[in-house]
C-alpha positions, -999 to +999 in steps of 0.1 A: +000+000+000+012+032-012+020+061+019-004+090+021-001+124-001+014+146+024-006+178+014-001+213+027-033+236+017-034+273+018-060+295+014-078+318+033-113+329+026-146+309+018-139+298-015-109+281+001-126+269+027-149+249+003-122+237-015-105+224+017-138+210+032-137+186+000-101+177+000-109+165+035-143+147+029-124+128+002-092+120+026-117+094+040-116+074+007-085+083-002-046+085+010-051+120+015-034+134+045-035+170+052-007+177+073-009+219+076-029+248+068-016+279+057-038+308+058-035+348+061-035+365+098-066+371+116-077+406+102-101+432+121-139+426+116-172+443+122-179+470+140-164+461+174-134+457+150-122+425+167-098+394+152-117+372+128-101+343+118-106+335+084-131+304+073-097+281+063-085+287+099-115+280+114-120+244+096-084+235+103-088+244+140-120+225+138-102+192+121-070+197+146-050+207+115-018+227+126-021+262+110+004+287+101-002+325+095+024+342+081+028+383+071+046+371+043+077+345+034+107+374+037+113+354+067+137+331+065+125+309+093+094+310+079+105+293+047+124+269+063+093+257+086+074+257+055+104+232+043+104+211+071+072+201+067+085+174+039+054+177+019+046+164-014+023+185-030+008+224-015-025+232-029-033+271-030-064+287-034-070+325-029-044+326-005-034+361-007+004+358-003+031+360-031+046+325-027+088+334-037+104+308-052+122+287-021+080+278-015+070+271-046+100+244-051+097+234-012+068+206-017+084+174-038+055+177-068+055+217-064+026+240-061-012+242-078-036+268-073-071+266-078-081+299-100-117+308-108-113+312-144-106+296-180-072+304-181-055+325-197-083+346-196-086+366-161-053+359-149-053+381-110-073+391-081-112+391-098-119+371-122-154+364-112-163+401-109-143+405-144-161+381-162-194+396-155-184+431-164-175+418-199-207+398-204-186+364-209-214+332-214-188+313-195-163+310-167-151+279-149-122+264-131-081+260-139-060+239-118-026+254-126+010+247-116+023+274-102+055+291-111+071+326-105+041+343-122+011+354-117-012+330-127+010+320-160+020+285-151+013+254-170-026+246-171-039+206-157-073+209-158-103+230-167-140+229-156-169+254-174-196+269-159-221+290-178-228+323-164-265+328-157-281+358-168-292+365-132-259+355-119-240+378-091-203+378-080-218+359-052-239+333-066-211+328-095-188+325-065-203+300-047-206+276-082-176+281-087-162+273-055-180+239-059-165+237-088-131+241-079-133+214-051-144+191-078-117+201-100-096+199-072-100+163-064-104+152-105-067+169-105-052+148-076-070+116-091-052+123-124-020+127-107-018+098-087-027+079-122+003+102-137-022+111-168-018+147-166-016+165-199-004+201-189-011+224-212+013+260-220-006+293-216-012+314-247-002+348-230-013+363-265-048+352-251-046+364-218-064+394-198-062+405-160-085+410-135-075+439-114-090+439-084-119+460-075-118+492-055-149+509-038-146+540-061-160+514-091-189+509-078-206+541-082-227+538-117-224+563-145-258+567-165-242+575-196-234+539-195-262+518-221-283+496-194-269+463-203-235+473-192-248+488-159-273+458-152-234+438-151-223+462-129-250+456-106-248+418-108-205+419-108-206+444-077-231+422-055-219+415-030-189+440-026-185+473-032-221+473-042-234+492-071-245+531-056-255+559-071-261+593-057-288+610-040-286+646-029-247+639-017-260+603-003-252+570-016-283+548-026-269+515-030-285+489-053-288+452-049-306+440-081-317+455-114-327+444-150-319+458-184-350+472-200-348+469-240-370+500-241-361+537-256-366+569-235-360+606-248-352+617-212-318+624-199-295+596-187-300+595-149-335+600-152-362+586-131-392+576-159-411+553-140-419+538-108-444+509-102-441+476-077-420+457-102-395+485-105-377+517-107-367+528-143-340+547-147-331+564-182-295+556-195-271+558-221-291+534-239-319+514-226-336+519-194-327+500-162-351+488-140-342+490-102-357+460-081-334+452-048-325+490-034-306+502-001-314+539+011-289+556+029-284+538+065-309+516+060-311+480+049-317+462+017-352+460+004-377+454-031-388+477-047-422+479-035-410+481+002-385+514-010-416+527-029-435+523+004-412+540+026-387+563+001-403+566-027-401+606-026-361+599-028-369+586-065-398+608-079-407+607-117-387+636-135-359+633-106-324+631-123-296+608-104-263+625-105-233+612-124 
């Protein structure tokens, strides 16, 4: 009988978390053993501002996985505990740390990430959020061997998913996290069986997903309303997609691109009924349905018109 895979994973947020939560399910049927977790340091949370660990911790801690948090790998102790370990394979997903090259040769089979898109398209920090914005049909799952990089190395396997029309960041994100615990598990399958076929990147064919800042998220209505519907959908559920109101921020949850013409001025409230609140644009009209008022929560449409609905009269015109 062969000896177990001695794995280290590290990752740090949910998507991670779901990735590791599979690795482990299948260590039951499989010579699996996870023998650390790497994951970033607890970061400030909520209002009382107070450590939060993030969801990889807290599943190690919960499996009596040994976890390490390092600032970053400049450390030269910290790479040599890393080392020690004497692992064969480290499995990274969203991890959030530059990984220099003493880490990436440390484990005996080197390191694979788990990246949430068809690579090389979306190389970097959003590619969920990016492939919304550009209206792509489909996304999926690379498992990648990582080299110096980012996100360039030699491609193992690939896993679609069509994006929905009604798809968010967050729902996308949480197929897709699915996903990549599938993918993740195929992958190690296909390496135990040495039948990997990896696969160069085509940097001709690649684009990057910069990562989204909070300054995005406020909507010009010059935009045509299919691009702003996508900004809505890729900015749910962070930073949110706001316009203004009077100096205040209106946030909004959910809205749908209307196919119909108005001659008013982009910005433009033209209608407001329970199923919606149309807002003139570029081209189109876009109907507002999931709305936030300032220091309030989230609410439909016909719960905003109930209570704010003199924040959004007919003829009122959002500023850009």
């Amino acid at each position: 009988m062969s000896s177990a895979l001695r794995i280290i994973f590290a990752g740090t947020p949910e998507f991670a978390a779901i990735a590791l939560q599979a690795l482990l399910d299948a260590s039951k049927d499989h010579a699996y053993d996870v023998i650390a977790v790497y994951t970033q340091p607890d970061r400030p949370a909520g209002r009382g501002r107070k450590l939060q660990a993030s969801p990889v911790k807290m599943l190690a801690q919960a499996r009596q996985i040994p976890v390490y948090q390092p600032v970053n790998f400049k450390n030269p102790t910290v790479v040599e505990t890393l080392q020690a370990l004497n692992a064969d394979i480290m499995i990274v997903a969203a991890y959030g740390l530059l990984l220099p090259p003493a880490i990436l040769a440390a484990p005996r089979s080197g390191c694979i990430n788990i990246h949430a898109s068809l690579l090389p398209r979306w190389r970097g920090a959003a590619p969920i959020q990016r492939a919304i914005l550009a209206g792509d049909a489909e996304t999926g799952i690379t498992i990648m061997q990582m080299n110096e990089g980012l996100d360039t190395g030699d491609m193992l396997l690939k896993l679609r998913c069509p994006i929905e029309p009604t798809d968010t960041a967050a729902s996308l994100h949480d197929k897709l996290a699915k996903l990549g615990g599938e993918a993740l598990l195929t992958a190690l399958e296909k390496g135990e069986q040495n039948s990997f076929q990896a696969e160069a990147q085509d940097d001709n064919q690649s684009s990057y997903a910069a990562k989204l800042k909070k300054q995005d998220a406020l909507l010009n209505w010059q935009e045509d309303a299919q691009t702003l519907s996508r900004q809505v959908r890729a900015f749910n559920p962070w930073p949110v997609a706001q316009t203004r109101i009077d100096e205040q921020l209106l946030r909004i949850w959910a809205a749908e691109a209307l196919d119909e013409t108005s001659e008013a001025s982009p910005g433009t409230v033209v209608a407001s009924n329970k199923t919606g609140i149309d807002i003139a644009t570029g081209k189109g009209l876009l109907r507002l349905k999931q709305l936030q008022p300032p220091g309030k929560k989230a609410m439909d449409a016909p719960a905003f018109l109930n209570g704010y609905a003199d924040l959004l009269p007919v003829g009122h015109c959002l500023s850009q």
